[in-house]
N, C-alpha and C positions, 0 to 999 in steps of 0.2 A: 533110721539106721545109716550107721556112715557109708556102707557099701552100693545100697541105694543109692542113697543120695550121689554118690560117686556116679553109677551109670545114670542117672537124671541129668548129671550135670553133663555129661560126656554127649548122650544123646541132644541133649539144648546147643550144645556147642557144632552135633553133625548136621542139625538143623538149621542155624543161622550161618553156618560153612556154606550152604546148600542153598541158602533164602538169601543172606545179605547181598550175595556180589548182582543176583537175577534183581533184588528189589531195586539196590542201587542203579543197574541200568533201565529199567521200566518207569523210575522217577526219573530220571535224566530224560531219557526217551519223552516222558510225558510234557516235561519242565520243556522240550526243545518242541514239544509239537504245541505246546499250550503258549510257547513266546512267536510262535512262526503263527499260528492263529491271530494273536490279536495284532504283530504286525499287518496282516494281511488283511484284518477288520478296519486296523487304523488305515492302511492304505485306500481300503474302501471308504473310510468316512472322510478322507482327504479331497478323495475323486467326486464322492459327491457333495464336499462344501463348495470344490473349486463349480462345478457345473453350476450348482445355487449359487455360485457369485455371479457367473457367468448371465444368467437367465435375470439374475436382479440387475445387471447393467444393461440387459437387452431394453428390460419394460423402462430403467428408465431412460435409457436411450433416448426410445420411441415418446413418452413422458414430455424427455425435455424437448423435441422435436415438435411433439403437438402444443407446449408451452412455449414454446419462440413463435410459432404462429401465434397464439393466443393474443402475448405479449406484443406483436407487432399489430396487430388489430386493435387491442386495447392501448396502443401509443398514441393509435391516428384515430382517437373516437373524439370530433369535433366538440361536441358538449362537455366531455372532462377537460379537453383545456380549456374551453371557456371556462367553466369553471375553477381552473386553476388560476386565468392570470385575473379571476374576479377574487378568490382570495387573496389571491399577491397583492391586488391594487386596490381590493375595496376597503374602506374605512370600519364598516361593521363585517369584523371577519368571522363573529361567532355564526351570521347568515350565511356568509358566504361557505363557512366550513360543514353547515347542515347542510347546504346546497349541494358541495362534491359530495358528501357524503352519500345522499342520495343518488347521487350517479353514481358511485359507487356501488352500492350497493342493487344496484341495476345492474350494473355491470357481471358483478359475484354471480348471481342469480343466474342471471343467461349463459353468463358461459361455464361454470359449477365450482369457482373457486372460494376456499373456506377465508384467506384473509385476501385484503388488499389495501394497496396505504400510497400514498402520495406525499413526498418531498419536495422541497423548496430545492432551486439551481444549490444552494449551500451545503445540503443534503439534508435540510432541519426539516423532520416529521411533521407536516401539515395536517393530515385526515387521514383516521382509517376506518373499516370493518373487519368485523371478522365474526366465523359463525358459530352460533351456542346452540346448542341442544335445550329442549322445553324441559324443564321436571315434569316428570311424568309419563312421559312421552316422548321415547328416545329416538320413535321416526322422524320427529317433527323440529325442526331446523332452521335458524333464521340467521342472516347477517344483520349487527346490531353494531352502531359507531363506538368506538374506544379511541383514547386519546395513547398514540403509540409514542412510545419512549425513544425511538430507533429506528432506521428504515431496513430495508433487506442484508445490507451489509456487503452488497457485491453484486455482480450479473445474477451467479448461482449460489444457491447455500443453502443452509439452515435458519431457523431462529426461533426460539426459547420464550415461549408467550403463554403467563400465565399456566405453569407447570406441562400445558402442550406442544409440541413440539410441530415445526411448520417445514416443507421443502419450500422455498421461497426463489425466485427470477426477478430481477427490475431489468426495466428500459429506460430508457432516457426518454421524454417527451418534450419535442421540438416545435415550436411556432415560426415558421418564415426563417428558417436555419438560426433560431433564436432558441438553444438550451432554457426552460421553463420549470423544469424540475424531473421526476423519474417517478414510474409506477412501479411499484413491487407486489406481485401476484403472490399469493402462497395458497397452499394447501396440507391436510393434514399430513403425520409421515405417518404411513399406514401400519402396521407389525401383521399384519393380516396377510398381508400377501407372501410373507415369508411361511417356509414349509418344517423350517426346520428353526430352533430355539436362537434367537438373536439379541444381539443389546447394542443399544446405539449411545456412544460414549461423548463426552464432550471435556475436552482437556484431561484425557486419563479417568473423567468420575462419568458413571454411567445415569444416563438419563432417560432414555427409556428401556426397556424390555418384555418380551414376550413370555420369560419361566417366570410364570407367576405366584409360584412357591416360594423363590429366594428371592432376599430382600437384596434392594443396590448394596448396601455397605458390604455382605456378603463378597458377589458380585465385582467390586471393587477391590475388596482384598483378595482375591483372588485372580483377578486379568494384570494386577500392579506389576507384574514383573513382564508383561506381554510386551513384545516391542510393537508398534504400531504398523511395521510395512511387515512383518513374516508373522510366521503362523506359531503358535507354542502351544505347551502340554499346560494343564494345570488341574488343582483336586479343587473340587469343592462338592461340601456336603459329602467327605468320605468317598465319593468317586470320582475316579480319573477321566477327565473331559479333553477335547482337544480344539482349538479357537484359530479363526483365521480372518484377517480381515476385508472385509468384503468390497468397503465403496469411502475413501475418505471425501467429505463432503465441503471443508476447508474451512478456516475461520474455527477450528480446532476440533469439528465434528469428526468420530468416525463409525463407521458400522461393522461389526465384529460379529462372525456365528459361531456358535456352539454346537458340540455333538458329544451328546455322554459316552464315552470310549467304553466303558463296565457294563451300560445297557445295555451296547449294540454285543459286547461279548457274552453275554452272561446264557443267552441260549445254546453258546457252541460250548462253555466251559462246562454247563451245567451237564451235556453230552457225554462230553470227554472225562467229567467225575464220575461219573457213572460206568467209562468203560474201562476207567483206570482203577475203581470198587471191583469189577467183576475180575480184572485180569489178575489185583490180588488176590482175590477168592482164588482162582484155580493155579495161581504162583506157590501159593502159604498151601496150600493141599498135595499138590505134587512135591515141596519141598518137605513136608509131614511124610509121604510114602519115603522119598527116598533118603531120608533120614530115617526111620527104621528099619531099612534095608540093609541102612551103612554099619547101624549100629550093632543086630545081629552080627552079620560077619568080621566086623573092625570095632567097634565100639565094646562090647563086653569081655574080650580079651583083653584089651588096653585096659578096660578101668580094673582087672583081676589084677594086673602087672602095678599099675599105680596103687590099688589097697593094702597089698602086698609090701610097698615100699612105704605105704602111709603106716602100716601094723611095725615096720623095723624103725620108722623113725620113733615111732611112740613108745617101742620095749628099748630101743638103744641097742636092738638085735639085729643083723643083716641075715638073716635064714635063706640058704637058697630055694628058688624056686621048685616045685616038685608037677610033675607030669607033663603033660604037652599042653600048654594054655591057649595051644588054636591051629589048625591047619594051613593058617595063612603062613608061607615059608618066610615073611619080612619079620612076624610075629615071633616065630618060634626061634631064628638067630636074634633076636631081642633078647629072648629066655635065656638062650645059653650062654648070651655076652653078660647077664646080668648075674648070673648063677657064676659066672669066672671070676666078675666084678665081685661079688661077694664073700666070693673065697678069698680074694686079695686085700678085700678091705675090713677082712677079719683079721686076718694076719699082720700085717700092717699095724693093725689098731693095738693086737696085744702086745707086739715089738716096741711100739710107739708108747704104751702104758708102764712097761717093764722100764725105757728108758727116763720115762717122766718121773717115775718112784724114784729109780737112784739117783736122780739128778736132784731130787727134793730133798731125798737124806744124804747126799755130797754136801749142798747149799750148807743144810742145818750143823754137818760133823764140823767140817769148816770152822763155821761158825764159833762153835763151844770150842775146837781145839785151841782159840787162840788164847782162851783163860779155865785154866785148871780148877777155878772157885766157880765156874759159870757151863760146866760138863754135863749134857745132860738137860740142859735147862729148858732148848726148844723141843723136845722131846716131852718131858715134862709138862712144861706148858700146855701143848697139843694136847694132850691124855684128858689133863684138868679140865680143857675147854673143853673138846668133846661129851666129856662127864658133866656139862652143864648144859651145854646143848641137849646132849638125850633126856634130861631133867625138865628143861624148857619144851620138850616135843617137839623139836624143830624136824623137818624133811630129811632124810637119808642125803639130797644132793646140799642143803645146806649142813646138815654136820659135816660130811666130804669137804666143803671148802672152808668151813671153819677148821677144821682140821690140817690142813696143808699153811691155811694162812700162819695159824699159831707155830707150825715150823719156821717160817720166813718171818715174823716179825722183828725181828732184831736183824734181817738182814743187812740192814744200812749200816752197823756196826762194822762193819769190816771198813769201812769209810775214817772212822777215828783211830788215833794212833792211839798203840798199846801202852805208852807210857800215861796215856789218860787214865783209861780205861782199866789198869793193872796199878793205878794209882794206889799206895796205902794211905789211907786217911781221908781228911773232907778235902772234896775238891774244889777248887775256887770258883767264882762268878765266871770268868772268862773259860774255863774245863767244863764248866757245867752247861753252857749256854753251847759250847761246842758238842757237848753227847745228845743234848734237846735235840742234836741237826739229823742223829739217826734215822726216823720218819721220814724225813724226806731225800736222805741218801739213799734209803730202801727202796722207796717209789722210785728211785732214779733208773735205780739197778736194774727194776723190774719191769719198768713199762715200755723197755724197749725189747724186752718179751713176749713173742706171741703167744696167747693161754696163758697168763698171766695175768689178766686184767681184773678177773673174779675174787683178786688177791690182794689187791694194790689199797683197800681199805683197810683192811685188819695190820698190815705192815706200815703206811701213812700214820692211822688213827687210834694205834693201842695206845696212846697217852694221854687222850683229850678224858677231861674228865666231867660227869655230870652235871656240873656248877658253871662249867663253862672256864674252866681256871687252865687247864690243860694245854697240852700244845703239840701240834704245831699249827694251829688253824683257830683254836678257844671257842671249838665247838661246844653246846650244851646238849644235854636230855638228845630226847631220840634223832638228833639231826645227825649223830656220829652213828653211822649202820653199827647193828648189833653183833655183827662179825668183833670188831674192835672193842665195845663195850664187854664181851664175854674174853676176852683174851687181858684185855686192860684188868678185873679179877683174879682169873687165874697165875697173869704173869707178878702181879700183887704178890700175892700168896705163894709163889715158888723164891721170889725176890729177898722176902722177906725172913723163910727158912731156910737160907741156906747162906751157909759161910764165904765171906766175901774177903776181898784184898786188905778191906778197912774196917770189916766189922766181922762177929759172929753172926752165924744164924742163932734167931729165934724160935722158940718156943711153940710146937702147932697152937693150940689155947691163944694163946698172946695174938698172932699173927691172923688166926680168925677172928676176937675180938677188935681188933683195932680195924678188920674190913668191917664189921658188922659198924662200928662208928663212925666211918665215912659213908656208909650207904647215904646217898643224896649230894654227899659232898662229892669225893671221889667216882663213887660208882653206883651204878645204877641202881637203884632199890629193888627190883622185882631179880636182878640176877642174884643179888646177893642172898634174898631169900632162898633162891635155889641150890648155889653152893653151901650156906651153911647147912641147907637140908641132905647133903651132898653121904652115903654114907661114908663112915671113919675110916671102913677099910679100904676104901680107894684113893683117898687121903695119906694113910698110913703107910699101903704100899709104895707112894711117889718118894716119900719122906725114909722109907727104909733102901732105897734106890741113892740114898744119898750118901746112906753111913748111919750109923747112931744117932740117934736125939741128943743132941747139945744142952743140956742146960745152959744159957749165958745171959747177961745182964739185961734186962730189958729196955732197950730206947724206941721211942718214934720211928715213925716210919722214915726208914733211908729212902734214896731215888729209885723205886719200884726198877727192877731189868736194868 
């Protein structure tokens, strides 16, 4: 039921009055405590990557500290340079290179380093070891010679052996202040000793890591926009991480950590959803009570006042208000301003309908007075149309404006001068092409009319004909509204009977047969059937409105109006 539905919609509306502005600030509120959250998570995962960097340069600090001793003990170990300047200088260097080799590997052993390698003064790779794990037996570990491509690349660094990865020191090794070549120690680079997710990069592409779920490429596409000395934001795998770099190692190494930023938040959000569910729950329930608080006292009196106005606009009737629609004193000088408002704009409206009528039969007298053969005629017309309209069962508001239009369709006429117009005889191509202009002198007249506009079809388009032959537009079939198609008949048929400057009227008989044989051509077939079913005596009556029946010679149809 509409009045229902009325206070439904009135109560939905005292509801979300009541809910939006509380929900809007509880989501802001949440949205600023859920962004001050994970800054302050982020700030925590910052503090402890920076500590984690911190601690990873302390051990290797200490690292490179107990490897420069190492390094200087293994510089001055007599046997490896003998060994060295017996490769240099022996003839069979494949003996001489088993030879360091094994000291070498003496070397690794005792003091627990995984590679070790020996270069020529040139820096060209002589011998190395380095250590592999047994298949099978992953405690079990031995240094085994390889023929190395490169030496350490520097005092300190990295190097890239066989998909492993090496922290690597050389020394120079000196005989009698006699440069003899360099030792470069290494050891593996551990991921172990890190706490938190790391990847150790090498020219931008990542070569080792510890999140053993995501692959490098991943990985890679995601740190690619990282600058190498600060620290930056980035997604991967759908959650937001934050990277910082920890230790650049030179020779294009660097060591970057990681810390899932979504992880570390996801127990405080998962909190705060939950107390941002509950504080809906009791926002959306208190906004329920007092929305049907609001609506008892405010809401059922307005929507009386609104159905009220929805029932006048529907009957076309302003009725005033009756009894008192509510105690509330805003409410009841509502009533009484709108009950004032009623009376006036009942008044008004019949004032305003009385001047609309004479203004319409002013238009139409006008019109006819200017030709003594043409008296009558929008009057007529009108009648006709209407009597086709009730025929067709058209709506009470469109016969109304079929009815008005058929007054005004020859408006544009007062547009052409009366010596055309009041011509006796046929009038020429250039007279005729000037009355064709009526239609759209009409529309001229009228559209700068307001209320008007409901009109501006049947006065335009009473001349287009079914065929599309017509004018002033060569409309066809139903594109020209049926306002103009029903007047374009009637005005036919009054045109036709009745005596003109140039000719007789004809014959009713005559003047309905000749519409009945344009039906399709001229005019529309289903109106036509309508008027000729039309009965005689309303017909008759138009026709006795005129004078006597004429007998007169029968021709073709002249220029219809």
């Amino acid at each position: 039921m509409p009045g229902v539905n009325m206070v439904t919609r009135f109560r939905t509306r005292a509801f979300l009055i009541s809910f939006i502005p509380f929900a809007l600030l509880l989501a802001l509120s949440f949205g600023l405590i859920q962004g001050l959250v994970e800054s302050t998570v982020r700030d925590g995962l910052r503090a402890s990557l920076r500590e984690n960097q911190l601690a990873i340069a302390h051990i290797h600090a200490k690292s490179d500290l107990q490897n420069s001793r190492f390094l200087n003990v293994a510089g001055e170990n007599p046997a490896l340079k003998a060994g060295m300047e017996l490769l240099l200088s022996s003839s069979d260097r494949e003996a001489a290179r088993r030879t360091v080799e094994d000291q070498l590997r003496e070397l690794g052993e005792h003091m627990g380093f995984d590679l070790l390698i020996v270069s020529g003064p040139d820096g060209t790779p002589l011998a190395g070891v380095v250590r592999q794990t047994e298949e099978g037996s992953p405690q079990q570990s031995q240094l085994v010679p390889f023929r190395p491509a490169q030496g350490g690349g520097g005092d300190r660094g990295l190097l890239l052996l066989n998909g492993r990865t090496f922290r690597v020191a050389s020394v120079p090794v000196d005989e009698n202040d006699v440069n003899i070549g360099a030792l470069s120690l290494g050891e593996y680079f551990d991921f172990s000793e890190f706490t938190t997710p790391a990847v150790l990069m090498h020219n931008g592409k990542v070569v080792e890591s510890n999140i053993a779920e995501i692959p490098f490429s991943e990985l890679d596409a995601a740190l690619g926009h990282c600058d190498d000395q600060s620290e930056c934001n980035l997604r991967l795998r759908g959650a937001n991480w934050i990277s910082i770099p920890v230790q650049s190692y030179g020779a294009g190494y660097l060591l970057r950590s990681l810390e899932n930023v979504d992880k570390a938040t996801a127990p405080i959000q998962f909190r705060l959803h939950n107390l941002f569910l509950a504080l809906t729950f009791i926002s959306v329930l208190m906004a329920l009570i007092c929305s049907i608080i609001s609506s008892r006292s405010t809401v059922e009196p307005i929507s009386a006042l609104v159905s009220h106005l929805r029932n006048a606009v529907r009957t076309g009737v302003l009725p005033e208000f009756e009894g008192t629609p509510s105690s509330i004193l805003e409410i009841q000088e509502l009533a009484e301003n709108y009950n004032r408002a009623a009376v006036s704009v009942r008044e008004a409206g019949k004032n305003l309908e009385d001047a609309y009528l004479e203004f319409i039969g002013s238009l139409a007298n006008a019109l006819d007075a200017r030709d003594r053969y043409t008296s009558g005629h929008s009057r007529r017309v009108s009648e006709i149309s209407c009597a086709i309209a009730a025929g067709l069962k058209l709506s009470p508001a469109e016969l109304e404006r079929i009815r008005i239009g058929a007054l005004l369709h020859d408006i544009g006429k007062i547009g052409i001068s009366d010596s055309v117009l009041e011509k006796p005889g046929r009038l020429t191509d250039e007279e005729f092409a000037l009355v064709k202009q009526h239609p759209v002198i009409g529309r001229r007249i009228l559209e700068g009319v307001q209320g008007f506009a409901s009109y501006l079809p049947a006065v335009e388009l009473h001349h287009e004909n079914w065929d599309g032959s017509g004018y002033p537009k060569g409309q066809s079939g139903e594109k020209t509204p049926i306002d103009a198609r029903i007047i374009h008949v009637a005005d036919a048929y009054d045109a036709m009977t009745t005596d003109r400057s140039y000719r007789r009227g004809m014959a009713h008989e005559r003047a309905v047969q000749i519409i009945i044989e344009n039906a399709g051509k001229q005019f529309d077939p289903k109106i036509v059937d309508v008027f000729i079913k039309l009965p005689r005596e309303v017909l008759i009556k138009q026709m006795a409105a005129r004078g006597p029946w004429k007998q007169v010679p029968e021709r073709e149809m002249a220029a219809a109006g």
